[in-house]
C-alpha positions as CSV (number, residue, x, y, z in Angstrom):
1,X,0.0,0.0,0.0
2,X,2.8,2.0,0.9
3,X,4.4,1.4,-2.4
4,X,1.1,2.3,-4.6
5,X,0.8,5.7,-2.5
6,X,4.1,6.7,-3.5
7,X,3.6,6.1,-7.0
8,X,0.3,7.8,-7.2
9,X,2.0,10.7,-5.8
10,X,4.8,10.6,-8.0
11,X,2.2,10.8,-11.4
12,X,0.2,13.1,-10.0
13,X,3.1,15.6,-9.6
14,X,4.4,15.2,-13.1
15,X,3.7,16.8,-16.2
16,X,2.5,16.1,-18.9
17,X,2.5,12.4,-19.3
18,X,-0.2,11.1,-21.2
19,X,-2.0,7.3,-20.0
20,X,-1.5,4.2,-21.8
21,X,-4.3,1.9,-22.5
22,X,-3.8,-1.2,-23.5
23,X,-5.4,-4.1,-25.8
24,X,-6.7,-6.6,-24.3
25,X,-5.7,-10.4,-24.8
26,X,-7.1,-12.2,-28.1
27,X,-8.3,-8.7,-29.7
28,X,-7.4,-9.5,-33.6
29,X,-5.0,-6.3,-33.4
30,X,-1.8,-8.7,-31.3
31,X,-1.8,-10.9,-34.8
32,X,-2.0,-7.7,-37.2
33,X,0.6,-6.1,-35.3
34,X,2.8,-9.1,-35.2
35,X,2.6,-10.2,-38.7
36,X,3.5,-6.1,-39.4
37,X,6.4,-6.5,-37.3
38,X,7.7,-9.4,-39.2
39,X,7.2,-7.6,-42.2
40,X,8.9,-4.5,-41.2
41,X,12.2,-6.4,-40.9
42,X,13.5,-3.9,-38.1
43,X,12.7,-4.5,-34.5
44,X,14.3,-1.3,-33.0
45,X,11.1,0.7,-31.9
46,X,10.8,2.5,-28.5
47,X,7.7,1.8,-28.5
48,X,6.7,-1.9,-29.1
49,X,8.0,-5.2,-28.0
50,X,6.5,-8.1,-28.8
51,X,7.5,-10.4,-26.0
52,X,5.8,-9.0,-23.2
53,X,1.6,-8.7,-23.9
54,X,-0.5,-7.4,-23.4
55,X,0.7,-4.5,-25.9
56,X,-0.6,-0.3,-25.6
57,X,-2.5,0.9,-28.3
58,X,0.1,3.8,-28.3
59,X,3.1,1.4,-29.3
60,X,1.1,-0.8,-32.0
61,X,-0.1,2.7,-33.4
62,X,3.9,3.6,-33.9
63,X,4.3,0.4,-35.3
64,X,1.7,0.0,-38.1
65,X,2.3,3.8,-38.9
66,X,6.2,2.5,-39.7
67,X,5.0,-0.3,-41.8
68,X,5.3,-0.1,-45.4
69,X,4.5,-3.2,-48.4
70,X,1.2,-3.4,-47.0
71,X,-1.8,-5.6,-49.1
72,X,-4.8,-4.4,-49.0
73,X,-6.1,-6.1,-46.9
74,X,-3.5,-5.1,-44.1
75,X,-4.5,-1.5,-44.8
76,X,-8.0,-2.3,-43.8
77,X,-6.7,-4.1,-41.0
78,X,-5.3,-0.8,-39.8
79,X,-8.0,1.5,-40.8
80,X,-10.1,-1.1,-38.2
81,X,-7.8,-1.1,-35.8
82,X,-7.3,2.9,-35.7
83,X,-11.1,3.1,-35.4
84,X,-10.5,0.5,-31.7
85,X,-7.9,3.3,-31.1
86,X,-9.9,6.7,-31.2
87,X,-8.5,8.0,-27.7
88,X,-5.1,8.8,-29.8
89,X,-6.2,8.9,-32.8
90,X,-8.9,11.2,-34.5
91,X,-10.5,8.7,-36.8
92,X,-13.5,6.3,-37.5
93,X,-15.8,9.0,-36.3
94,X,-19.4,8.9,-37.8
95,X,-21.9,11.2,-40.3
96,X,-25.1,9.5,-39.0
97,X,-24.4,8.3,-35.3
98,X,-27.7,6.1,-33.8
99,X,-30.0,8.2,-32.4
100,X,-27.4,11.2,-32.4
101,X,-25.8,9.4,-28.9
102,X,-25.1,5.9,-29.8
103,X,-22.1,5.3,-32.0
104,X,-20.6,8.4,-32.7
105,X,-17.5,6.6,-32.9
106,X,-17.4,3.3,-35.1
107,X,-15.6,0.7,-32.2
108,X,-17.6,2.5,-29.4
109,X,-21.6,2.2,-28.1
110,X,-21.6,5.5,-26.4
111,X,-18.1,7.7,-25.5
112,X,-17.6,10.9,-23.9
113,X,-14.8,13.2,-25.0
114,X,-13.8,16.3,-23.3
115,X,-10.7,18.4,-22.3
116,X,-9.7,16.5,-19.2
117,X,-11.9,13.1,-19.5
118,X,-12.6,10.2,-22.6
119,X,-15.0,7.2,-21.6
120,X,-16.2,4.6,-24.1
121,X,-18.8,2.0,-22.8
122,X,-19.4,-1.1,-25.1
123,X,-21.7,-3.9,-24.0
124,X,-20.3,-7.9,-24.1
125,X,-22.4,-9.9,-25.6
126,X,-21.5,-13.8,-26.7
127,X,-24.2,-16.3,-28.0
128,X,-23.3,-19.6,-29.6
129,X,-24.3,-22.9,-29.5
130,X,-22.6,-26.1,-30.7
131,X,-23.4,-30.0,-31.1
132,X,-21.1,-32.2,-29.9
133,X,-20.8,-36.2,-30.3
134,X,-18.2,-38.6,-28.9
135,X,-17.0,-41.0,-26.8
136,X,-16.0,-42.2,-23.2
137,X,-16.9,-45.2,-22.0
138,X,-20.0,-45.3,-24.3
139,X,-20.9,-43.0,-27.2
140,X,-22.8,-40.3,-26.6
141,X,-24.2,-36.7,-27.7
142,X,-25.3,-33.0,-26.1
143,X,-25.7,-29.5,-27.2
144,X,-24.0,-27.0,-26.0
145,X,-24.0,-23.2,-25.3
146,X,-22.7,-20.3,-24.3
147,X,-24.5,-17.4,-23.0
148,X,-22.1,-14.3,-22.0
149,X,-23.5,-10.8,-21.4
150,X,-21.8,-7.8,-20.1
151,X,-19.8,-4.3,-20.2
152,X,-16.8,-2.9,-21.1
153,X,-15.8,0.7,-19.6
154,X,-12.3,2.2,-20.3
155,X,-11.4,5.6,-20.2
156,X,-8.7,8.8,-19.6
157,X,-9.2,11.0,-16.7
158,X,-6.3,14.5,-17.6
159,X,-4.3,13.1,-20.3
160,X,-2.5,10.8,-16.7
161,X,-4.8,8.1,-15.5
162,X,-6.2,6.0,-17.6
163,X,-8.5,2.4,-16.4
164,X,-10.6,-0.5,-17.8
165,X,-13.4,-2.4,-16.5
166,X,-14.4,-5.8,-18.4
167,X,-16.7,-7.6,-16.4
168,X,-19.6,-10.5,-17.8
169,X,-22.6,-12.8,-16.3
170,X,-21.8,-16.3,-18.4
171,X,-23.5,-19.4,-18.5
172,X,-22.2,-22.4,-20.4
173,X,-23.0,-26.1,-21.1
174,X,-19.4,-27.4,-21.3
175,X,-17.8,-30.2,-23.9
176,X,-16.3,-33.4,-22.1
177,X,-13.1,-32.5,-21.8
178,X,-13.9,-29.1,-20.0
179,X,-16.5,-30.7,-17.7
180,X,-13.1,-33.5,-17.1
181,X,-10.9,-30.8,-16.0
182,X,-13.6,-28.8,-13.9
183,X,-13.7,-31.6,-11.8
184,X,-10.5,-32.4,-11.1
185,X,-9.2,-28.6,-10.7
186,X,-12.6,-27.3,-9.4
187,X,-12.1,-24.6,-12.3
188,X,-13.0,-24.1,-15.7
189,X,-10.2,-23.0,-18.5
190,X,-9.4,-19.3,-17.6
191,X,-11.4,-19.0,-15.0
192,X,-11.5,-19.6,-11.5
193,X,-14.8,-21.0,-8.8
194,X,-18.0,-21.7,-11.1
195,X,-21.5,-23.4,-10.0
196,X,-23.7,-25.8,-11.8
197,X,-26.1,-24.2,-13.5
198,X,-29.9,-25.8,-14.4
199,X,-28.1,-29.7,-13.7
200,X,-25.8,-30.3,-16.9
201,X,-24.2,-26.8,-17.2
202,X,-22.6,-24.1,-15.4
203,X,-22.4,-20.7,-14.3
204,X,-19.4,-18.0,-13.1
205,X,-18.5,-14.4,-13.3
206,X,-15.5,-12.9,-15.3
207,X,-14.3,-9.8,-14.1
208,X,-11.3,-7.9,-15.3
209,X,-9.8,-4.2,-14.6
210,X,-6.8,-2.1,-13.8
211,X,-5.7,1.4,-13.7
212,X,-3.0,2.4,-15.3
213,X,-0.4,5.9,-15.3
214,X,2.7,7.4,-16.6
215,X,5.6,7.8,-13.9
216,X,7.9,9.6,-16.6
217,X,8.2,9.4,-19.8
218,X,9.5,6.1,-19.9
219,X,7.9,4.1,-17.0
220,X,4.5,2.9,-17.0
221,X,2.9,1.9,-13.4
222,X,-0.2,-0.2,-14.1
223,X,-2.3,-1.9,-11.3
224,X,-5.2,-4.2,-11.3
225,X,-6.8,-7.8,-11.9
226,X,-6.2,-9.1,-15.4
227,X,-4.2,-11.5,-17.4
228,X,-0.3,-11.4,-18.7
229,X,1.6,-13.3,-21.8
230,X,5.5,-13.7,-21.6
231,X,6.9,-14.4,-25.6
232,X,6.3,-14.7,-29.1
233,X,4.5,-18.4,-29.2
234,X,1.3,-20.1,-29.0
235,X,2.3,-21.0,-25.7
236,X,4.4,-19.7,-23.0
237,X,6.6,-21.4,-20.7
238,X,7.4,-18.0,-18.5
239,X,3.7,-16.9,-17.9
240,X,0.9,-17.7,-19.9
241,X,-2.8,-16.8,-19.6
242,X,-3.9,-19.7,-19.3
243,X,-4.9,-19.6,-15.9
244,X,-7.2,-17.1,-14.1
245,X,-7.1,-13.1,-13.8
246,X,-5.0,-12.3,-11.1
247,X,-3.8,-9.2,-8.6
248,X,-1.0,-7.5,-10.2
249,X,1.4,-4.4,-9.8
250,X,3.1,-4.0,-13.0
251,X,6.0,-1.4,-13.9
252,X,7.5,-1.2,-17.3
253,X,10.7,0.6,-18.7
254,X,10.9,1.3,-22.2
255,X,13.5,3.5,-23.1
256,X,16.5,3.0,-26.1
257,X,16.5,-0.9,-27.1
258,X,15.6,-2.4,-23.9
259,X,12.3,-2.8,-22.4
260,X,12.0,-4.3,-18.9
261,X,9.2,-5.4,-16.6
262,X,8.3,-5.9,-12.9
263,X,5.4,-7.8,-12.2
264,X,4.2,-8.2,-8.5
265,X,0.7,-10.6,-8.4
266,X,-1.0,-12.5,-5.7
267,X,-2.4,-15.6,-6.4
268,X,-4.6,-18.4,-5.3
269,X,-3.2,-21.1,-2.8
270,X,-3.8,-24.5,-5.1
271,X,-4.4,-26.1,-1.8
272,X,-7.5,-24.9,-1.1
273,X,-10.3,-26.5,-3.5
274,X,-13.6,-26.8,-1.6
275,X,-14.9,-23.4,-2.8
276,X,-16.1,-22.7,0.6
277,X,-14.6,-20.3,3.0
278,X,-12.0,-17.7,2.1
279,X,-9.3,-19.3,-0.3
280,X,-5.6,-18.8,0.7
281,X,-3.0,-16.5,-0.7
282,X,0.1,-17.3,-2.4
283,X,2.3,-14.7,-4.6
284,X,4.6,-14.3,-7.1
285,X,7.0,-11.7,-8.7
286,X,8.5,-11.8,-12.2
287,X,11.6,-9.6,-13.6
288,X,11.5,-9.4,-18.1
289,X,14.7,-8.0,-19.4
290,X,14.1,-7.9,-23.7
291,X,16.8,-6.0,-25.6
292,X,17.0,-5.8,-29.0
293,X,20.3,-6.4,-30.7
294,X,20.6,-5.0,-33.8
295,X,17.7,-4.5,-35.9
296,X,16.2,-8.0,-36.3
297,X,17.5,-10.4,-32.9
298,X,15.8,-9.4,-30.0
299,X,17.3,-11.7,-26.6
300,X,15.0,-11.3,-22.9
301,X,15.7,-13.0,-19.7
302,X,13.0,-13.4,-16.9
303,X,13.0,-14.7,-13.2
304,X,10.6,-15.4,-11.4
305,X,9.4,-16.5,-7.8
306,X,6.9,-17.9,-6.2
307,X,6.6,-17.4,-2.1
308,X,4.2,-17.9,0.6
309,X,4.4,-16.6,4.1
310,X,2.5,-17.7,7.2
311,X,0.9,-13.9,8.0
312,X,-0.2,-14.2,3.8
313,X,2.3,-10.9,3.9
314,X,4.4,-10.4,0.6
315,X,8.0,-10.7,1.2
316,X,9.3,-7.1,0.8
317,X,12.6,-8.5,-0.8
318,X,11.3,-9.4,-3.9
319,X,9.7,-5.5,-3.9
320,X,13.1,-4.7,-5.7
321,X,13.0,-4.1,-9.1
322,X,16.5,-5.2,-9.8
323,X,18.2,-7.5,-7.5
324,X,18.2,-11.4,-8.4
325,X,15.3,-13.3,-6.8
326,X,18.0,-16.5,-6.1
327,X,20.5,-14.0,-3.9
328,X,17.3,-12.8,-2.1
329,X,16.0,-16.2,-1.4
330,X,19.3,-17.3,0.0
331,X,19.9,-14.3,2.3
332,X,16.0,-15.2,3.5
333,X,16.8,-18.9,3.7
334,X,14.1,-19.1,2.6
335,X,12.3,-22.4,0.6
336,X,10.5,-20.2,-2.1
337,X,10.6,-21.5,-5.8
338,X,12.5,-19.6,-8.4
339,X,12.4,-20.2,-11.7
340,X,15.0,-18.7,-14.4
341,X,15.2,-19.1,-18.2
342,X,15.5,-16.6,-21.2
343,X,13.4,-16.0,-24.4
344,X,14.4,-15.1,-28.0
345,X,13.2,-14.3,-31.6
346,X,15.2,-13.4,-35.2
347,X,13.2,-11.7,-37.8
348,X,14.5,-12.4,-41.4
349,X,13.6,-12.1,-44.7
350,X,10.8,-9.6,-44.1
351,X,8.7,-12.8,-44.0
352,X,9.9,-14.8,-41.3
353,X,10.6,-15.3,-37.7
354,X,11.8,-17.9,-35.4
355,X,11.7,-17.8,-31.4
356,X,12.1,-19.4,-28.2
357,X,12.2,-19.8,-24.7
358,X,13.9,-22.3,-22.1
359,X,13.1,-22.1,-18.4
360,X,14.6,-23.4,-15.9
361,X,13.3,-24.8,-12.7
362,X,15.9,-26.3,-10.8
363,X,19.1,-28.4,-11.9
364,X,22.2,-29.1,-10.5
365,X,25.3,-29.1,-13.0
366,X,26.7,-32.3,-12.4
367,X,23.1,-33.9,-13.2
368,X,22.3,-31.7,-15.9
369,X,25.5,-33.2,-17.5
370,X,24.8,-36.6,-17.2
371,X,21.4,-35.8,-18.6
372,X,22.7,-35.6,-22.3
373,X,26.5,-37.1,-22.0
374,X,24.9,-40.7,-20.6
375,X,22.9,-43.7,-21.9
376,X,19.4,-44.0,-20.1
377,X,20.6,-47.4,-18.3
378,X,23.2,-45.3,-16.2
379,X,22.3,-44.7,-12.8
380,X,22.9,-41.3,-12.2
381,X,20.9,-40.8,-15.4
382,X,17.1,-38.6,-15.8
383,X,17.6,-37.0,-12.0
384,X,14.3,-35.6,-11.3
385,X,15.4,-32.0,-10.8
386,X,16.7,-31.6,-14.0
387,X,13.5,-29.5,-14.6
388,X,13.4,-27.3,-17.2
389,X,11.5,-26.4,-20.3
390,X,12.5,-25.8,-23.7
391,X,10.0,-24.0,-26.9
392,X,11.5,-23.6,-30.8
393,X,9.0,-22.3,-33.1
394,X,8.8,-20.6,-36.2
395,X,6.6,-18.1,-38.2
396,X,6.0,-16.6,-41.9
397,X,4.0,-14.4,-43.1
398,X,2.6,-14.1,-46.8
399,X,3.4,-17.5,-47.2
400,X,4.1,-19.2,-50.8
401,X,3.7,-15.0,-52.2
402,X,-0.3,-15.7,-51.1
403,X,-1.5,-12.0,-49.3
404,X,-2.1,-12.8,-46.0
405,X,-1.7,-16.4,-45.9
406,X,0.1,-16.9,-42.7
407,X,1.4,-20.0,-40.1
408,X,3.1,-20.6,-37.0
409,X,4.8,-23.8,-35.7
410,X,6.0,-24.8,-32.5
411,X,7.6,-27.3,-30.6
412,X,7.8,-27.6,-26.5
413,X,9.6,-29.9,-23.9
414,X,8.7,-30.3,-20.7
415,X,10.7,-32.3,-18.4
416,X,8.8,-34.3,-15.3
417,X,8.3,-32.0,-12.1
418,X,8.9,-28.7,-13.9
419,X,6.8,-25.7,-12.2
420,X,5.7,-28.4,-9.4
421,X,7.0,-28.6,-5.6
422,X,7.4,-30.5,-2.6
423,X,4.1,-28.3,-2.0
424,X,1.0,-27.2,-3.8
425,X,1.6,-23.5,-2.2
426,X,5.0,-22.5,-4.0
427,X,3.8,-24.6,-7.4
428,X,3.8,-22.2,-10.4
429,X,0.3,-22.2,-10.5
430,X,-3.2,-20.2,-9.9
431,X,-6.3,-21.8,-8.6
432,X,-5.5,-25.2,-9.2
433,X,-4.2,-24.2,-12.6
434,X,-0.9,-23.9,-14.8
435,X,0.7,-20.7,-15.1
436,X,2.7,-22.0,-17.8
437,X,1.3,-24.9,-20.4
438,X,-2.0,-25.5,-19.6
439,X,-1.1,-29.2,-19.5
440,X,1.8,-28.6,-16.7
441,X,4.8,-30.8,-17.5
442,X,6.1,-34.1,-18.5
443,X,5.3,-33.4,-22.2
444,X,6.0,-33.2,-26.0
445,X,4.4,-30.9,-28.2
446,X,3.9,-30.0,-31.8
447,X,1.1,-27.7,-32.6
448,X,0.5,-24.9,-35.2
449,X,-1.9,-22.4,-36.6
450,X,-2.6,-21.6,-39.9
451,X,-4.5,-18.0,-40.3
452,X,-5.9,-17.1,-43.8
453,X,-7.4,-13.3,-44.1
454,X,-9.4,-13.4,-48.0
455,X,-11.2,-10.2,-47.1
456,X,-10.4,-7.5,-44.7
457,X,-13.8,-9.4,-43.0
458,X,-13.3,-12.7,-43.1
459,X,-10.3,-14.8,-41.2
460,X,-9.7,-18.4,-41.2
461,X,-7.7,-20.4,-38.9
462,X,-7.0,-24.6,-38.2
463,X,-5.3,-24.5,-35.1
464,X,-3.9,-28.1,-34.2
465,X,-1.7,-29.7,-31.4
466,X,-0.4,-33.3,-30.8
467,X,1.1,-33.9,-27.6
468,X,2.6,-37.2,-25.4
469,X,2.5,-37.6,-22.4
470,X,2.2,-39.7,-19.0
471,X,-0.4,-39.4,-16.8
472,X,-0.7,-40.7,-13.3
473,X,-2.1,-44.5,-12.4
474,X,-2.8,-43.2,-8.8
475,X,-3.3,-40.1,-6.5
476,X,-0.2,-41.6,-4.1
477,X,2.4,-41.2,-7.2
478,X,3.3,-38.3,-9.8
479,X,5.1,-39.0,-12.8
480,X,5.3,-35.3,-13.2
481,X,2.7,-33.6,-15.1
482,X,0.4,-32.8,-12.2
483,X,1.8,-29.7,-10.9
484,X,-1.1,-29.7,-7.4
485,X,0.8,-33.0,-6.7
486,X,3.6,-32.7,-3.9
487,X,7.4,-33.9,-5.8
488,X,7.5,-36.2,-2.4
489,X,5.6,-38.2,-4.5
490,X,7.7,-38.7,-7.7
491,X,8.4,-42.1,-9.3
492,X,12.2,-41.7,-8.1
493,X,15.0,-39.6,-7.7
494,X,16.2,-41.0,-11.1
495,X,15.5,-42.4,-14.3
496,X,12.8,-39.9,-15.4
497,X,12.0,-39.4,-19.2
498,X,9.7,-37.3,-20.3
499,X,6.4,-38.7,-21.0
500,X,6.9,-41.4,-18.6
501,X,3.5,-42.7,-17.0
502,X,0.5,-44.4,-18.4
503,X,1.6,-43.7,-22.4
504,X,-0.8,-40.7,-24.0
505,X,-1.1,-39.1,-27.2
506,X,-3.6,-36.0,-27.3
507,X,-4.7,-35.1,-30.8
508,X,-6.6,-31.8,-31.2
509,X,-7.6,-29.9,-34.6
510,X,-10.0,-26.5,-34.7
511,X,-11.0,-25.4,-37.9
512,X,-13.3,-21.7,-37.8
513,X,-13.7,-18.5,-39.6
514,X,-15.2,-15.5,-38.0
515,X,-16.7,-12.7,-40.4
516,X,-16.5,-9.3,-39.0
517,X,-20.1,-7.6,-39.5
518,X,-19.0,-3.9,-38.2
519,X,-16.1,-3.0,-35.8
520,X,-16.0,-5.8,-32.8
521,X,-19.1,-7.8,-34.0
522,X,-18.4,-11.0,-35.5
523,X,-20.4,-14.2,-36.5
524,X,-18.3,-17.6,-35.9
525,X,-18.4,-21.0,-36.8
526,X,-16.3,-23.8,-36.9
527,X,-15.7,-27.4,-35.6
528,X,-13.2,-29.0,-32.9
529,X,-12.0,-32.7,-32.8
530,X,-10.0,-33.2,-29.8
531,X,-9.1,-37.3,-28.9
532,X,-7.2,-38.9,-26.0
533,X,-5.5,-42.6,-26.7
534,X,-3.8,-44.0,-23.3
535,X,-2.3,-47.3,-23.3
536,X,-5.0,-48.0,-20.5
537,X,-8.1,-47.9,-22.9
538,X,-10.4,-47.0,-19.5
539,X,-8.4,-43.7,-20.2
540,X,-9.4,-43.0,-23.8
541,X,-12.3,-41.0,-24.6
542,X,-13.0,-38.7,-27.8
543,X,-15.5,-35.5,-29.2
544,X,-16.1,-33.4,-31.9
545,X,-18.4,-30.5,-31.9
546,X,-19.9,-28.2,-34.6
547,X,-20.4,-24.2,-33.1
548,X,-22.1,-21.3,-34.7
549,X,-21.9,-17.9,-32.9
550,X,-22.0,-14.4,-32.5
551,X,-19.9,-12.5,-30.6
552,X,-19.6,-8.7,-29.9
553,X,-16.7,-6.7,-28.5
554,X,-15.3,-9.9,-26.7
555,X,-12.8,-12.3,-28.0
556,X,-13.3,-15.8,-28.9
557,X,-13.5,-18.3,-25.8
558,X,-11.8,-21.9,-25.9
559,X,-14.0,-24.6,-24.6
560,X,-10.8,-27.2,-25.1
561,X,-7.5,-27.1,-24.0
């Protein structure tokens, strides 16, 4: 509290300084802007970094007003996402605005606009419905539904403080595999405590916000409940957002090549999973260095911690924005979990990218060694804290010369016991869920997207992931990929191989295209095939569903993972 007073005081005694908003996650503008960046073939830009999301308006409005070779339909792109972008920008105003009040401004339901104070106020509105067949155990078939209403407020209050509200009412009837995992982690995908709803579905609220301020003209202080995404992939095995909105005190640098961040968050104690009472705190800091090295190769390296006291007070140790969390957990002799890794990314070609991350949980050299230099019979061979993670992926953009024809492929290792502990209350997760992978550890990955834009309208994506892994024969033994199970309980403390456990191979593929009626209003449809095979066939179990939707200022929601 101490620390947020000073800051306040510290913005409201500056000068002019004017507030960042920022986009939120899954808003069509983070592909346009990374496909522009691609294309641009120069990284060096005060403004923007792609690694670190969710991005400012501000910085992907210096970005696409530096890009150049654009198709046509990358110049409606922008013209679109200007009009989303009206506080800076004096566009996508309207002749004929609905009943001279609503829709003044294309991307916004009503907005104020004065000297000192901007509000827009949009409503959230998600209807779909889907039919889904498949099997486990015996075959069967349901209809599903989503029903999400709600409001989105964001605003400037003189040119300095800027905030956003995003907050929805949502009742779903879930596919299998959702309705699998909400009753194991008591939580749904992205969310956190739901209810049933009406027998066979289920209902929760969603509520994000933050507030957010200049401190000078190259630190940002923003504070709220929301979501944040470390890297350039379709995962992320730094922080993903995966999990639920969480508490957050975030402070960014951006100044020359370098942009660095300080994320402060509380989170939800795994261990509690009754959904009665008041749940317990854990929390978590997280350092992002991202430099950009010449114009194309951009290196970042993170650490991050994950602590819980007995008073649920934050450790003010890890309050420093620069010291090494490792140093400051030794001088506390402490038993907090630290993680440490670094990310990366080359842009080539004007067309291409490649990137990366590895994380590293905990390893011992000697160990680590004996890892890669010794056969699997050795003894001394797969110690189970040589935990660590490793992503390779790769992107193009206008591929085979076709105008916005573009794919990503990526690759991820996850070694047994990564992100988990001897205790659910220092495991890298929120509410029962990953931080990370939404899968946790002990895995193999290959998955990929393919996104086709024909009209400025229309976008088509097949998204598609295959993945091994092990799961667990009983609750009294982890092979490694729950992360809510203690490492007490591991298989032993060596010969671990990734993927070890009962034998899986997940299969998923999502083909959909969304058509964009007017600014934020889109009509979706598509169809998901996800299948489990386990060398235990009690294990196996398959569905498909068919969905047809629309959805209005809001993005699309995942019913799989």
């Amino acid at each position: 509290m101490r620390l947020l007073i000073c800051l306040f005081f510290s913005i409201i005694t500056k000068g002019f300084l004017y507030a960042q908003l920022y986009i939120p996650l899954g808003n069509e503008a983070n592909h346009i802007s990374e496909r522009a960046e691609i294309k641009s073939g120069n990284l060096f830009n005060s403004n923007y970094h792609s690694s670190t999301k969710p991005f400012t308006y501000e910085s992907v409005l210096s970005l696409l007003d530096s890009t150049t070779n654009n198709s046509y339909t990358d110049s409606l792109n922008i013209v679109n996402f200007k009009h989303q972008a009206f506080f800076y920008i004096q566009t996508g105003k309207r002749e004929h605005p609905i009943l001279k009040y609503f829709y003044v401004q294309n991307a916004a339901l009503y907005n104020v606009s004065s000297e000192n104070f901007s509000l827009s106020i949009n409503p959230i509105i998600h209807f779909a419905g889907a039919y889904e067949t498949g099997f486990h155990g015996v075959k069967f078939n349901n209809y599903l539904y989503i029903n999400s209403r709600g409001v989105e407020m964001q605003g400037i209050i003189d040119h300095k403080i800027s905030f956003y509200v995003f907050a929805t009412d949502n009742q779903m009837r879930i596919p299998l595999q959702t309705k699998l995992y909400g009753a194991r982690t008591y939580a749904l995908p992205g969310e956190s405590y739901y209810k049933n709803f009406k027998g066979n579905a289920v209902d929760f609220f969603h509520a994000e916000g933050y507030v957010s301020a200049p401190i000078t003209n190259h630190i940002n202080f923003q504070f709220g409940s929301s979501k944040q995404f470390i890297g350039d992939g379709i995962r992320s095995l730094i922080l993903s957002d995966f999990s639920k909105p969480h508490l957050f005190l975030k402070l960014n640098t951006r100044i020359w090549k370098i942009n660095y961040q300080n994320l402060f968050y509380e989170l939800t104690d795994s261990a509690y999973t009754t959904g009665s009472g008041i749940y317990k705190k854990k929390f978590g800091a997280t350092h992002h260095l991202s430099i950009d090295i010449g114009r194309k190769f951009n290196l970042g390296f993170f650490e991050t911690v994950i602590f819980k006291r007995d008073n649920n007070a934050y450790e003010l140790n890890y309050l420093n924005p620069v010291i090494f969390y490792r140093a400051a957990e030794h001088s506390l002799g402490s038993p907090d979990n630290v993680l440490l890794g670094m990310d990366y990314k080359w842009n080539f070609s004007r067309h291409y990218q490649v990137y990366g991350q590895i994380v590293f949980d905990e390893f011992l050299l000697t160990n680590m060694r004996n890892q890669f230099i010794k056969s699997k019979n050795d003894p001394s061979w797969g110690w189970y804290g040589n935990k660590f993670a490793v992503q390779a992926g790769f992107k193009a953009v206008d591929l085979f010369k076709i105008k916005n024809l573009d794919i990503q492929l990526e690759y991820n290792l996850i070694r047994p016991y990564t992100y988990a502990y001897t205790n659910s209350a220092l495991t890298y997760t929120d509410f029962n869920q990953s931080m990370a992978h939404p899968l946790g550890a002990n895995l193999k990955e290959i998955t990929g997207i393919i996104y086709y834009q024909p009209s400025s309208r229309l976008l088509i994506q097949f998204k598609t992931f295959t993945i091994h892994t092990g799961i667990d024969s009983s609750e009294d033994l982890s092979y490694g990929a729950d992360l809510l199970k203690s490492t007490h309980k591991r298989l032993g403390e060596f010969g671990n191989a990734t993927g070890q456990g009962i034998k899986t191979i997940l299969t998923y593929y999502e083909l959909s295209a969304s058509y964009r009626l007017f600014p934020q209003c889109y009509i979706d449809a598509g169809f998901t095939y996800r299948r489990r095979e386990a060398a235990v066939v009690s294990y196996n179990n398959q569905n498909q569903y068919w969905t047809l939707g629309l959805r209005l200022n809001c993005a699309p929601r995942n019913l799989m993972y």
